[in-house]
Each structure stands twice: as C-alpha cells, then as structure tokens.
LODREN-851887 format. One line per field, with one value per residue (C-alpha): residue in three letters; x, y, z; residue number from 1. Coordinates in steps of 0.25 Angstrom, whole numbers, padded with zeros to 4 digits. Each point is the difference from the previous one (the first is absolute). Layout:
! residues N
aa <- [ALA;...]
east <- [X;...]
north <- [Y;...]
up <- [Z;...]
i <- [NUM;...]
END
This chain:
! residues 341
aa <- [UNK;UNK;UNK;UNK;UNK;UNK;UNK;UNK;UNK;UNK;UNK;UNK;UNK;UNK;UNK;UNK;UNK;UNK;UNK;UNK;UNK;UNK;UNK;UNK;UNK;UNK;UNK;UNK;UNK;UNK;UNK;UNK;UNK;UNK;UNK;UNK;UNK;UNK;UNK;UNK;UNK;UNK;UNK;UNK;UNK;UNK;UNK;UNK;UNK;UNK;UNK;UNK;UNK;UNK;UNK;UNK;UNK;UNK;UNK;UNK;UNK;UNK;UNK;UNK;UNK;UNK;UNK;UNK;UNK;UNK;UNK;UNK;UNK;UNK;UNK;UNK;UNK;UNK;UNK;UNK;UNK;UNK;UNK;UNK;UNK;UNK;UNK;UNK;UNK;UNK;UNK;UNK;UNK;UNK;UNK;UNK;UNK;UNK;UNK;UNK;UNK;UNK;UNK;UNK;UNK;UNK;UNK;UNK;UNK;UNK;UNK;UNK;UNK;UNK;UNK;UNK;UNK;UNK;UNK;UNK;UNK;UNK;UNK;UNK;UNK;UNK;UNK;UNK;UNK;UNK;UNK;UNK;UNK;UNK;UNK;UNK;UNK;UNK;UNK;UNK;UNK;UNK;UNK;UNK;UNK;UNK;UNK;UNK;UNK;UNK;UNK;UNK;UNK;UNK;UNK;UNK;UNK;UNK;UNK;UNK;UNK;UNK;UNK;UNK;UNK;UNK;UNK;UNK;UNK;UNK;UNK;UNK;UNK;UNK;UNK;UNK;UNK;UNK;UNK;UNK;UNK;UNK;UNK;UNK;UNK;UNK;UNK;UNK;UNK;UNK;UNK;UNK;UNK;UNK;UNK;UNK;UNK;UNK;UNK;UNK;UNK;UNK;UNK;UNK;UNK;UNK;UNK;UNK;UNK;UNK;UNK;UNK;UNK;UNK;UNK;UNK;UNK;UNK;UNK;UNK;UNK;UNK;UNK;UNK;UNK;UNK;UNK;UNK;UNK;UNK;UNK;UNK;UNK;UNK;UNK;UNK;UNK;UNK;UNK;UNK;UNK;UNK;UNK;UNK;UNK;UNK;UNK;UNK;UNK;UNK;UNK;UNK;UNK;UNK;UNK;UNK;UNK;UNK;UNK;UNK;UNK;UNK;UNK;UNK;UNK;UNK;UNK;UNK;UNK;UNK;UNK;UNK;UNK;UNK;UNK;UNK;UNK;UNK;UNK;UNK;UNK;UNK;UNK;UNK;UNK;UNK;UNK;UNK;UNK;UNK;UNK;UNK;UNK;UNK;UNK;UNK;UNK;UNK;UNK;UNK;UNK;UNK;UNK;UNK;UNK;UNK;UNK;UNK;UNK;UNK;UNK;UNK;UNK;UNK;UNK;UNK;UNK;UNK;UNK;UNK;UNK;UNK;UNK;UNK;UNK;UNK;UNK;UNK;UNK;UNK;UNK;UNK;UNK;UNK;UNK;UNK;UNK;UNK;UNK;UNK;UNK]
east <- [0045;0009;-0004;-0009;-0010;-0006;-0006;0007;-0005;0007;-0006;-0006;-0016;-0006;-0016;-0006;0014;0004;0006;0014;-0001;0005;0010;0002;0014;0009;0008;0004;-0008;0001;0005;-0005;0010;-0002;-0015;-0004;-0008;0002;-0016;-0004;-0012;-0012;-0010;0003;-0011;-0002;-0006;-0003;0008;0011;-0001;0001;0014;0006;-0006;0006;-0014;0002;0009;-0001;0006;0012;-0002;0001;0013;0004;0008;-0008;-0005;-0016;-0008;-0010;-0005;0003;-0005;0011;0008;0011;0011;0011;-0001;0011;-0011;-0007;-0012;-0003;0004;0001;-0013;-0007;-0011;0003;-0005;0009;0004;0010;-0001;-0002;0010;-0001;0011;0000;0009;-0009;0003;-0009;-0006;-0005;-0008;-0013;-0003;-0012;-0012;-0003;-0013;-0004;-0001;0009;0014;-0005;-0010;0012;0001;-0014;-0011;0007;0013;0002;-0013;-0009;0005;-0001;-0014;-0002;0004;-0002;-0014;-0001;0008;-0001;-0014;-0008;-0011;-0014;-0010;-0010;0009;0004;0014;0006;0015;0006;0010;-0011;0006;0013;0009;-0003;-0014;-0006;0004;-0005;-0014;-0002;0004;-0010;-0010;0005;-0005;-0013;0003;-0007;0012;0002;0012;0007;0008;0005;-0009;-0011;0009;0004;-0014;-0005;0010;-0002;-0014;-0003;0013;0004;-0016;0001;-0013;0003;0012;0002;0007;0006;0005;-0012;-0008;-0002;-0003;0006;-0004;-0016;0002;0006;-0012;-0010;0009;0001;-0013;0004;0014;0011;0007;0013;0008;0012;0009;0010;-0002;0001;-0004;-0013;-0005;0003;-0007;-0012;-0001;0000;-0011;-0008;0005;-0009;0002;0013;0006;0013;0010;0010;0012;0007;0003;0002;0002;-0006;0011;0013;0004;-0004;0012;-0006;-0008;-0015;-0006;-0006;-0004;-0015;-0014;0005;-0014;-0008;0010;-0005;-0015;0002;0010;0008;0014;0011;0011;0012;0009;0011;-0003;0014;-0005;-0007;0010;0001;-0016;0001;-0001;-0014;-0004;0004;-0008;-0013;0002;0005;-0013;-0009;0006;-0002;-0016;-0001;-0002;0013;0004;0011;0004;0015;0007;0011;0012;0009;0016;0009;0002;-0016;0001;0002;-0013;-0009;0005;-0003;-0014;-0003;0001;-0009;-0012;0000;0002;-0012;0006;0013;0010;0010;0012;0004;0014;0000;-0010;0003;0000;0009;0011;0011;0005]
north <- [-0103;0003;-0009;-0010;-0001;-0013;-0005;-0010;-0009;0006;-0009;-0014;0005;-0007;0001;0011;0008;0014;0010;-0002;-0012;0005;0010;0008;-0003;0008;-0003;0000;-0005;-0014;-0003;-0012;-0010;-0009;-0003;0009;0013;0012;0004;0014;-0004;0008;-0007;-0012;-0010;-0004;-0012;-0007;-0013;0009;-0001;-0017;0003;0006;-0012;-0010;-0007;-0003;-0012;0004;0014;0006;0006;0017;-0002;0013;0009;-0005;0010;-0002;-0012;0005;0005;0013;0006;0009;0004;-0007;0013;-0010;-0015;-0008;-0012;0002;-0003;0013;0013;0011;0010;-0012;-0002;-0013;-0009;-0011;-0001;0012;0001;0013;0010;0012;-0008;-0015;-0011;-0011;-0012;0003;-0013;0005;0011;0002;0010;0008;0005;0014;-0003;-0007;0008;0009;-0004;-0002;-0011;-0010;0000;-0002;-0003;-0005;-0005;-0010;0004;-0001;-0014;-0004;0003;-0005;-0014;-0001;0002;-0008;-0011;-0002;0006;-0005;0010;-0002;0008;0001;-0005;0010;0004;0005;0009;0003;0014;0005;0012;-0004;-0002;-0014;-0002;0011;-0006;-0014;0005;0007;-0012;-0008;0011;-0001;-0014;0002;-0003;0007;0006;0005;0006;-0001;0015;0007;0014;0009;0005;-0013;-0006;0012;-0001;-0014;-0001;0014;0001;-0014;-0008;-0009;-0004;0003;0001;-0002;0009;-0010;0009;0006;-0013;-0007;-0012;-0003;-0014;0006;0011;-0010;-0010;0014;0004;-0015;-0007;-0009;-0004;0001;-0006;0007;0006;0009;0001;0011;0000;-0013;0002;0002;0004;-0013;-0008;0009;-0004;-0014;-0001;0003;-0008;-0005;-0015;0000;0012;0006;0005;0010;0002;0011;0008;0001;0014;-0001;-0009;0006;0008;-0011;-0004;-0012;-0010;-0001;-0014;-0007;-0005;0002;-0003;-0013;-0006;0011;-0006;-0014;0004;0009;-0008;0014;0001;0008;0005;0009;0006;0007;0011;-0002;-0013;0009;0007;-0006;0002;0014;0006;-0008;0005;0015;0001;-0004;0009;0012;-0002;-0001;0015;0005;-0004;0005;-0014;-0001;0012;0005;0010;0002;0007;0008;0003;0010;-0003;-0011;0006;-0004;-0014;-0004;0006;-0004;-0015;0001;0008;-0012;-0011;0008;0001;0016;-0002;-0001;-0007;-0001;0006;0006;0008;0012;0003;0008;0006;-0007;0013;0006;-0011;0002;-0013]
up <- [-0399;0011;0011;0004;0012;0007;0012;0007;0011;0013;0010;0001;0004;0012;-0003;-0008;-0006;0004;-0010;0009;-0006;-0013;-0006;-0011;-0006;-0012;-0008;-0015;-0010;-0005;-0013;-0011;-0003;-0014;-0002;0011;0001;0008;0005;0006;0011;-0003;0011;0012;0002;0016;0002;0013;-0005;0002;0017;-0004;-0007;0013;0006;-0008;-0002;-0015;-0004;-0013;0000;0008;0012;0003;0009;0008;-0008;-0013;-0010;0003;-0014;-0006;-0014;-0006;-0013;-0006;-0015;-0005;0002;-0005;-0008;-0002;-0009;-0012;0006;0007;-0006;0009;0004;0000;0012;0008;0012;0009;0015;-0001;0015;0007;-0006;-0010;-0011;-0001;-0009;-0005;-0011;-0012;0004;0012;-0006;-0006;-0008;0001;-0010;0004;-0008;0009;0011;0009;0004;0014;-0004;-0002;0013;0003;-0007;-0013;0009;0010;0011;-0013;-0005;0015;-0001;-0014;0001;0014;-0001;-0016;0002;0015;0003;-0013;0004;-0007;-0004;0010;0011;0013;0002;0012;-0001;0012;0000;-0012;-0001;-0001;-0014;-0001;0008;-0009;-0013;0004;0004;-0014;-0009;0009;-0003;-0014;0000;0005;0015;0012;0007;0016;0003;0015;0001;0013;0001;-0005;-0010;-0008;0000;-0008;-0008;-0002;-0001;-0008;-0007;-0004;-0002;0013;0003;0015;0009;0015;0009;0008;0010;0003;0000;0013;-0007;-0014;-0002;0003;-0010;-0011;0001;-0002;-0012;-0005;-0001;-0008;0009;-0006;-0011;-0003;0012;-0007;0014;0001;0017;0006;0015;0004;-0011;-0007;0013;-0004;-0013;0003;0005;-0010;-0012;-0010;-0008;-0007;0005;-0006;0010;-0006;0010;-0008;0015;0013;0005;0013;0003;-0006;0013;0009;0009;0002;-0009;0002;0005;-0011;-0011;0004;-0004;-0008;0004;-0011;-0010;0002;0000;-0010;-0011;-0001;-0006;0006;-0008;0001;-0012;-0005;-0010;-0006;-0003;-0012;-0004;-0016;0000;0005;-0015;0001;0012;-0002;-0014;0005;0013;-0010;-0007;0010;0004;-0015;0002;0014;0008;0009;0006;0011;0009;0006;0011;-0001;0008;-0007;0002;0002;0014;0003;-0003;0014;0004;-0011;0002;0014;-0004;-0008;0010;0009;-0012;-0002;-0014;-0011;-0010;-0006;0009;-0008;0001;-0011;-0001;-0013;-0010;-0013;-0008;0007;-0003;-0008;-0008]
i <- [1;2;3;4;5;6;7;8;9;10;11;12;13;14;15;16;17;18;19;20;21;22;23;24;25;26;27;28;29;30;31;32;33;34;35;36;37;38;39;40;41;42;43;44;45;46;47;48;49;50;51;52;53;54;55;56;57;58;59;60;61;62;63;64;65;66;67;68;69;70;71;72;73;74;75;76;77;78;79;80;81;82;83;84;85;86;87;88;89;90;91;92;93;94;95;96;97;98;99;100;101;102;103;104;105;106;107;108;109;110;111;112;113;114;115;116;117;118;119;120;121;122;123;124;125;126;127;128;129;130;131;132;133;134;135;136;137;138;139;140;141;142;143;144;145;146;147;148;149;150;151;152;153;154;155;156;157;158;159;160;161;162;163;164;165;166;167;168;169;170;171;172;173;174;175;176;177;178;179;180;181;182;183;184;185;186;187;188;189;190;191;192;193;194;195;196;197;198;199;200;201;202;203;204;205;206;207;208;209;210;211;212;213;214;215;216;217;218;219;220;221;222;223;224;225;226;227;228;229;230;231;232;233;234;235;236;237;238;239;240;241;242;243;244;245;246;247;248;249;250;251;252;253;254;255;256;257;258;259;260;261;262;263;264;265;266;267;268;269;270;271;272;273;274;275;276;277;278;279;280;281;282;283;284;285;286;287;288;289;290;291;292;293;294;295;296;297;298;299;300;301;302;303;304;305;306;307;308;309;310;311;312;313;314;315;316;317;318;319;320;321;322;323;324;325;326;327;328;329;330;331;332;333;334;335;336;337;338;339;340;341]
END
C-alpha cells in the first residue's frame, strides 16, 4: 500500500475521446477519516454515461472537470475501516472512481454477496447496468406475455438484460446489435427470438416489420438516432417507449434535429418515458435478488469484457462508445486472491 494510481481527465474531448484525453496520475494512497473506509479496487466499470459527465448533461450529478479523477463504480476490499459497518476483507461496490485505492463514507458502499455471483457481476448484471434493465423494462416497459419487444444495443450490459427479462415474461424479443458477432451472441447465446444487424441492413425499418408481425409493443431504446426513427414506424396500440440511452448521440458535437415521428404516438396512443436508474436505488436489494435467482436457474445470463490494468482504462472506454464490446466492459486491476488485507 505504497501508492495509488488513477486516471485523471487531462483534456476536455471534442467528439468521440482519445486516450490524450486521460492521464495516469501517482500519488500516495488516500487514507479514511472518522466513519470512512480505505478500499483496494479490484475491477472499474466503463459505462457510456460516462462521456455525458465530461459533457455536463446531467443536472443532477457533478460534472468530470479537467483534472478530475475519472466517476464510475468500482468493486474492491475494504484494506482499512474506520465504521463499524464494514470490517476489513470485506467485498464492496460504490462510485470509487477510476483508481487502484479509494476513500468512501460507509454510506456510500454496498456490500456485496459472493453467493451471489462473481464480484464482477456487481457491476453488471447484479449492479447498476442490470437494475437499469430490470426496472426499465418492469416498471417502465410493463412487457406482456405474447407481446413483441424490441432492444436496441442487445448485446450490450443493459440491452442484453432487458431482452432476457422480456423473454422471462413470455415476450417475442428482436434485438438491434452492431455486427455478425453480437447478433449470434444474442440470438444463440441470450434466447432472442431474432436480431438485426443494423449495419449491414440496408433497410431497418423493413427488417423490423419481417421480425415483428405483430408491430411492436415495447421499444427498450438504448440508441436514439435512426434506429429509434425505424422503430417508430412500426408501433403497435399502446406502445411503451423506454428511453434508457442514447449512445449514438453522445459524441455528437452538435444536437440531432428533432423530436420526430410524434404523428405514430398520436395514431398509436404510445407512452414515452425517460429514467434515472438511481431513482431505484432503495429497490436495488429487490431487483438484484430476483436477477440473482434468475442466474442460479440459468434464465439470465452475461458475458463481459476485460481490459487488464488501470493503464488500459482509457482504451476500453473509448472501445466502448465505439460498440467493440459484448457485454459488460470491464476493467481488472487485481486478482482477488492475490490481495493481502
């Protein structure tokens, strides 16, 4: 426990970020004051809300400002507790940022059951991507049984979740992915009915009406763009719109022309509806059981990709936004059984 590593923003990105945009910085090792824990990062979630908080987009969360240790969550062991809540070895989850040691109130962290799956999970399919599927797609989606159910970015954390609770509840699922690669994944690997490659396809909105019959009656958007003009014409009554991303977007320097295709919301009496998955946050003991037993029966399942080192984080964010993840992308910074608490 000599020093500590993190990634710092170094430059303010102008469209889709370059690794100059970040630097490794070192320094000593943080340590907890009164009701504080010291934590050792085991593995760094990248998320594409990250590229919104070097925006500024969000009101409701402050901003990645240059010179600013990179937000996001991390999984790690306590090394030091200054609170009776945590004692030390134990496994944790919170927005520790991107660094191999982290301080965090007790407040602040969750701690995790290894029985319910493997650390990494936490910040997947049983962490924050997973709840945004679970409650986006239950409480905002309402899928029913017979109904179809589109999910953009399928093969995504998030999109590949919310397709399998709709199958879960008895729903014809089509995923939307980005090539050959994910829609097998998605389609063998994950029980999607079908999947669209929609960067092959030369007409997306054709293909959807040939893998929808039946229209469409829940659209689970991660995209926003083109693919969400696609959808639209092809809702069915009553369609649920669940706006939970808008990656196509994020590195735009300018904002796309719209809203559009309002007209399919009149004929169709469809619902729009944006949310905030930390809205959830008291229900995530709720959300996390059910996903955790739908792994234990072989339901729900994931993949992840991994970037090994603090010094890769840069790249596997940047890999990310650009959809050459399947799955969870992940960064590993230390094998768990080699820690010494």
């Amino acid at each position: 426990m000599d020093e500590n590593q993190r990634i710092v923003l170094a430059a303010k990105p102008h469209g889709l970020p370059r690794e100059s945009d970040f630097a490794l910085v070192r320094g000593p090792v943080p340590q907890p004051g009164p009701g504080e824990v010291l934590v050792r990062c085991l593995w760094l979630s990248v998320d594409p809300y990250m590229r919104g908080l070097i925006d500024a987009v969000y009101p409701y969360v402050k901003p990645i400002l240059v010179g600013d240790t990179m937000f996001g969550g991390a999984v790690g062991r306590v090394a030091v507790s200054n609170d009776p809540a945590f004692a030390v070895g134990e496994l944790v989850e919170g927005y520790l940022g991107w660094q191999l040691y982290a301080v965090a109130r007790a407040s602040e962290l969750r701690r995790i059951d290894p029985q319910w799956g493997p650390p990494s999970t936490a910040l997947g399919v049983l962490g924050m991507p997973g709840m945004t599927a679970y409650f986006g797609m239950t409480e905002i989606g309402e899928p029913q049984a017979g109904q179809t159910v589109v999910v953009s970015a399928a093969a995504g954390a998030v999109g590949s979740a919310a397709g399998q609770i709709a199958k879960i509840r008895g729903c014809r699922v089509v995923g939307i992915a980005g090539s050959a690669e994910k829609v097998r994944h998605v389609v063998d690997d994950l029980g999607f009915d079908a999947c669209i490659d929609y960067r092959t396809e030369p007409d997306l909105a054709g293909a959807l009406r040939r893998c929808c019959p039946d229209r469409i009656h829940v659209y689970f958007d991660n995209v926003g763009g083109t693919t969400y003009d696609a959808v639209m014409t092809w809702l069915a009554l009553d369609a649920r719109i669940v706006i939970c991303g808008q990656i196509s977007q994020y590195n735009d320097r300018e904002a796309e022309v719209g809203p559009r295709r309002l007209k399919e919301f009149e004929m169709w009496r469809a619902r729009q509806q944006g949310f905030r998955v930390l809205d959830y946050r008291p229900r995530y003991g709720e959300g996390i059981a059910e996903m955790a037993r739908w792994l234990a029966q072989g339901r729900m399942r994931y993949r992840e990709t991994v970037a090994q080192g603090l010094e890769n984080s840069a790249g596997a964010f940047i890999g990310m936004l650009q959809g050459r993840n399947i799955g969870k992308q992940l960064v590993q910074l230390a094998q768990d059984a080699a820690m010494n608490h």
